[in-house]
N, C-alpha and C positions, 0 to 999 in steps of 0.2 A: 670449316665446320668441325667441331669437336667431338668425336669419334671415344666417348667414353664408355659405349655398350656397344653393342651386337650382337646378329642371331647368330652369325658362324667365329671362330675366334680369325682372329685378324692379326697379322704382326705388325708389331710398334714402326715409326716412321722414326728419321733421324733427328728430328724435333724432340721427339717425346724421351728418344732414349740418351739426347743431350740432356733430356732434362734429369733423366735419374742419373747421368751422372755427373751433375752439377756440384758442388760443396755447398754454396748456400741451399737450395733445394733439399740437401740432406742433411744440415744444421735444422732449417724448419720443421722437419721431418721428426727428428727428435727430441725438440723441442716440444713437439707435438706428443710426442710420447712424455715427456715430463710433469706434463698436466695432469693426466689422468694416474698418477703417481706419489706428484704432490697430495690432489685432493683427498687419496685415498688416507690419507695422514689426518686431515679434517674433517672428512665426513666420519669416521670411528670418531673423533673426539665431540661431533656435534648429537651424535647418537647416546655415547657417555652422559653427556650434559644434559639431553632430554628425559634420560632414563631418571636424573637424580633431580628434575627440576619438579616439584612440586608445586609453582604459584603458578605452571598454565596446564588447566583443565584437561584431564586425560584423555578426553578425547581428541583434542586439537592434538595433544602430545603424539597419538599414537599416527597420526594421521600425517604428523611433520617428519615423523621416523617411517613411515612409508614415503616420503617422499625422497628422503634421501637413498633409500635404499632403490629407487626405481633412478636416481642420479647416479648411484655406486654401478648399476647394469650396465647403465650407457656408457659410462666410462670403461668399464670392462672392455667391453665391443668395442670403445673405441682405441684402447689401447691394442688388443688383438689388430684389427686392421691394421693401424701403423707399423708394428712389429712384422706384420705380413708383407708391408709396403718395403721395411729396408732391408727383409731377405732379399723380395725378388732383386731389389735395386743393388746389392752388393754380391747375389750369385748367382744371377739370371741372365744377367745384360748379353751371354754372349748365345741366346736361345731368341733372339727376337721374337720372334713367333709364336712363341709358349710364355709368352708373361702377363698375359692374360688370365684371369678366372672364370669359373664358371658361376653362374649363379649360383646352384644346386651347392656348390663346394663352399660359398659363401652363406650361406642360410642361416646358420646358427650365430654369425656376426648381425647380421641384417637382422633379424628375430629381437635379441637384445639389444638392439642401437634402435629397432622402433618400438620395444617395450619401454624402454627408458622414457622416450624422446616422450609418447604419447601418456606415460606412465606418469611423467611430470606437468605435463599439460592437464590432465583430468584429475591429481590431486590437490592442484590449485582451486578448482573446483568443488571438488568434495568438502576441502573446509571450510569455504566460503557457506556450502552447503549446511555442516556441523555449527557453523557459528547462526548462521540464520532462523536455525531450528530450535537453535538454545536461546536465542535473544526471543525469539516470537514466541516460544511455548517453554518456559522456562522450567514451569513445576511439571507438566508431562517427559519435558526432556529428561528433567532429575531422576523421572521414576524408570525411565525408559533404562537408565545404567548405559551399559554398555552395547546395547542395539543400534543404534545409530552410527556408529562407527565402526561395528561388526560389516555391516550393511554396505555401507559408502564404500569401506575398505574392499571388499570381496566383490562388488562391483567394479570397482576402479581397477582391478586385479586382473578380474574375468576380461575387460576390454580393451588392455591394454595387448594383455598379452596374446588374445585372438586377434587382432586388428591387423598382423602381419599375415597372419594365415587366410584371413578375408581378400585382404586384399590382391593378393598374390592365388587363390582360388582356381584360376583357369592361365596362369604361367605354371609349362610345364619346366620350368627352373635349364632352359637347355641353353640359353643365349650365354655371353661371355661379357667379361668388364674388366676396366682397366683395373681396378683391385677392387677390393670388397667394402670400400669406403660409398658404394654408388650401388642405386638401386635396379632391381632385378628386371634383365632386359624390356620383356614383356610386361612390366608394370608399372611403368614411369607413369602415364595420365592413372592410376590410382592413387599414387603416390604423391603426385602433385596435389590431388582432389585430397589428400590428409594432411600435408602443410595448408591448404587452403581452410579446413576446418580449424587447425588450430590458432591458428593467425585471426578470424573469427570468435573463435572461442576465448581466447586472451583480453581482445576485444569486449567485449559481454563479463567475461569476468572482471574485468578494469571498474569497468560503471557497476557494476554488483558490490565490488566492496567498500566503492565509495559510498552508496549507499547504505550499504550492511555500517560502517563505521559512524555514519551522522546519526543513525536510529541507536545507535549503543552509546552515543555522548546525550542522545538527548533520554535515553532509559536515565541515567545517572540524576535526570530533574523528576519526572515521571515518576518513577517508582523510589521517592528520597522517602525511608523510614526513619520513626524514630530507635529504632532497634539496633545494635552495633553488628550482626550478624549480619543482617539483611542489604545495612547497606556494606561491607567488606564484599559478600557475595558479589553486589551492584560492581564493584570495583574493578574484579576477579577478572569479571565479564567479561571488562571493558578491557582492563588487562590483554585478554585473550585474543576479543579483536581486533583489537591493535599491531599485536604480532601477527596475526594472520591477512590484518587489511598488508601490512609493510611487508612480509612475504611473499603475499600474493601480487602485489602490487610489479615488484621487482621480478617476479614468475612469470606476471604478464608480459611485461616489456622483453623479458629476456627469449621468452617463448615466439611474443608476437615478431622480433627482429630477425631470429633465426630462421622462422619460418617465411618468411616476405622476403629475407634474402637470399634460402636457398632456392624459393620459389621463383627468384629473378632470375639465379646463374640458370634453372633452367630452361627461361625463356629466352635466353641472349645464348646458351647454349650451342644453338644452332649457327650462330654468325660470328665462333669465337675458335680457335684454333683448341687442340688437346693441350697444348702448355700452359696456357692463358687458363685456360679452364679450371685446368688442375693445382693451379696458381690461385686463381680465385677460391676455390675451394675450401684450402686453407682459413681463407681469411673469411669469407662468409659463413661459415659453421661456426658457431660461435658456441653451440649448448656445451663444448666442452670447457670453456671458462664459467659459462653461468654452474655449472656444477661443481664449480672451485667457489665462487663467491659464493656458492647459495648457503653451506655449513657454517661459512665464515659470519654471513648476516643473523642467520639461526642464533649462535652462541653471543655473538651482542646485543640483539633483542632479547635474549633472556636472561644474560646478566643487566638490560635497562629494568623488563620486569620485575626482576627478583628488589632492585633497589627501590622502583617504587611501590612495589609491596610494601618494604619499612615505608618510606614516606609516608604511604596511605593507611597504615594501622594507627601511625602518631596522630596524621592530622584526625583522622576519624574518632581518634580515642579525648583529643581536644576538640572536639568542633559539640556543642549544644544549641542545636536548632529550636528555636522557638517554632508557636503557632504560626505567627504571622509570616516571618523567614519561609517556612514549610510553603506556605501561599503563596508568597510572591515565587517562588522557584517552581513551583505547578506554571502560575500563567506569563512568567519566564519560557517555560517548553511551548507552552502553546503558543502561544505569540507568534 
């Protein structure tokens, strides 16, 4: 059984303290720290690029830089743990008994590792949200300005960052853990019950933007003007959901696997030694990679944007619709 919490602290077994002083063990270890390192190099430069990208719609914009920035927390917290993880393992070893954390001492790791976590679960949302609003009610959305994203955002803010304090409510933070990579003794079954919402909600968000994505290719029949403004606007849109269905899309997946595998190592948990566990750990956490690839996807969906922008001013600027054309691409959509 793997002995990753408890309520009184407990000294490590010879298993566990082979394991910190393993060399491959503490190769991965820092490896693990390089991640959160690297990204930090990419998420600045996908923020840079949002800040100057003008062909997707500000408020998608402001909403893709909240997202990163709730990937920049978790990687914080998760670089702090690790960094925690190879003090004790290179100046602890000879304290068995005290290599243990408390919850209470881990709090402010735990805090931003599930503000992040749940921070980027719910802004995948949010702009699924922002794009559904804007395709469905276009000219109130225009007028709206900056409300709607005011809104979303400060919401998604508010619940990210209570969601640790919720859940954690009635754990008086006193149990102990193998380090602060693991959550807070007395609140593992909440904890579980919030990978199990997101894994869900990923879910739902999947089929949402597939959806949200067929309604915005088929606006481009639907609302074809003769006007060259109206239809660029039309373009814009679709621009926009595009980068947000293939954001989201990849948020989903990365969110849904995280969560469904940490939620397995906790169920196998109980029938799996401390080393194995700790073993697995590694390799099933995976948001610290998606928080590497996610800035990376960010700045190549907006440099594909920004190109078919040009494409779409040229062809727009050649294309002369007749009556009939106009007709047959109305009962084109409907069909």
């Amino acid at each position: 059984m793997a002995i990753v919490s408890s309520e009184n602290r407990t000294c490590a077994d010879e298993k566990l303290l082979a394991l910190y002083q393993s060399w491959s063990y503490i190769a991965s270890i820092v490896f693990n720290c390089l991640v959160p390192t690297i990204s930090t190099y990419f998420l600045g430069r996908a923020i840079f690029q949002l800040c100057n990208q003008a062909t997707i719609q500000y408020s998608t914009r402001i909403l893709l830089i909240a997202t990163i920035l709730f990937a920049a927390c978790h990687q914080v917290s998760y670089f702090a743990f690790k960094i925690d993880l190879l003090h004790t393992m290179f100046f602890k070893l000879d304290q068995p008994c005290f290599l243990q954390r408390s919850s209470y001492d881990c709090r402010f790791i735990s805090i931003a590792q599930t503000t992040g976590v749940v921070g980027m679960a719910l802004t995948g949302l949010a702009m699924s949200t922002d794009r559904a609003l804007a395709l469905t009610f276009p000219a109130d959305y225009h007028k709206l300005k900056s409300v709607p994203r005011v809104v979303l955002s400060v919401f998604v803010f508010i619940v990210s960052f209570s969601t640790w304090f919720l859940l954690t409510m009635n754990d008086p933070l006193t149990g102990y853990l193998n380090h602060c990579g693991f959550y807070p003794s007395y609140s593992v079954a909440n904890f579980q019950l919030m990978l199990d919402v997101i894994l869900y909600l990923a879910i739902f968000n999947l089929i949402w933007d597939v959806i949200l994505f067929y309604y915005a290719r088929q606006q481009i029949l639907w609302r074809r003007s003769y006007q060259f403004q109206k239809r660029y606007e039309a373009r814009i849109s679709l621009n926009c959901t595009q980068a947000v269905f293939v954001i989201s899309i990849c948020q989903c997946i990365s969110n849904g696997a995280n969560s469904g595998l940490m939620r397995l190592l906790m169920m196998i948990g109980t029938s799996i030694t401390s080393v194995t566990y700790s073993s697995l750990l590694s390799l099933f956490y995976t948001a610290p990679y998606s928080c590497i690839l996610l800035p990376i996807l960010m700045m190549r969906i907006s440099e594909y944007i920004r190109e078919q922008r040009t494409i779409g001013i040229l062809s727009l600027r050649s294309e002369k619709p007749g009556l009939e054309e106009h007709h047959q691409r109305m009962r084109a959509a409907w069909s």
